[in-house]
C-alpha positions in Angstrom: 184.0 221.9 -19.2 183.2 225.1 -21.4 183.0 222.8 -24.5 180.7 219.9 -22.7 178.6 223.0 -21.4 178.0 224.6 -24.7 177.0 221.5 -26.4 174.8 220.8 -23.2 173.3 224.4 -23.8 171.7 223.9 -27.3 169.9 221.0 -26.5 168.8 222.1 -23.0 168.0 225.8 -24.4 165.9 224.5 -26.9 164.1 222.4 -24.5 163.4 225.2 -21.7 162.1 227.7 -24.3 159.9 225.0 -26.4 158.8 224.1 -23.0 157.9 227.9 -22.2 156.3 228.8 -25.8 153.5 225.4 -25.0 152.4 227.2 -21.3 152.4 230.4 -23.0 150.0 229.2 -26.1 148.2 226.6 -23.3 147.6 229.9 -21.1 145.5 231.0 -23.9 148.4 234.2 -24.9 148.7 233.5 -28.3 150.4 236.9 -29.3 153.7 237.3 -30.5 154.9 239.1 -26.9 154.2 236.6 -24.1 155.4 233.7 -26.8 158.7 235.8 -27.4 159.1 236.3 -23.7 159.0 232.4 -22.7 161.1 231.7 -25.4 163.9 234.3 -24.0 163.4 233.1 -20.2 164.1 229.6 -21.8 167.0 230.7 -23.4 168.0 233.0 -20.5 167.5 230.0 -17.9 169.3 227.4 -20.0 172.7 228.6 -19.1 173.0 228.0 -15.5 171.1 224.9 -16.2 173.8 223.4 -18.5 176.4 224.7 -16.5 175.1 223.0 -13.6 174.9 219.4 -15.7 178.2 219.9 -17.5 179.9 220.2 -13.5 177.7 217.3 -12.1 178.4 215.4 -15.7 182.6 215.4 -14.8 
């Protein structure tokens, strides 16, 4: 499950913080901290999420 998880995690991560760096530059912060800071809460959030989908996926 660890494997299936990891390889869940870099597409999932990627997702979640892309996702979180377009409401930060659509919420008008366009400086480097707010865009830095949704990028890390992507990243941050990503592993219980792909932990979740790897045990519903076996």
């Amino acid at each position: 499950m660890t494997r299936l998880m990891l390889i869940l995690f870099s597409m999932i991560s990627t997702t979640l913080m892309g996702m979180g760096i377009v409401v930060a530059l659509t919420m008008g912060w366009d400086t480097t901290q707010p865009i830095l800071l949704a990028a890390a809460v992507g990243f941050v959030l990503a592993i219980p999420v792909s932990w979740l989908v790897a045990r519903q996926l076996i």
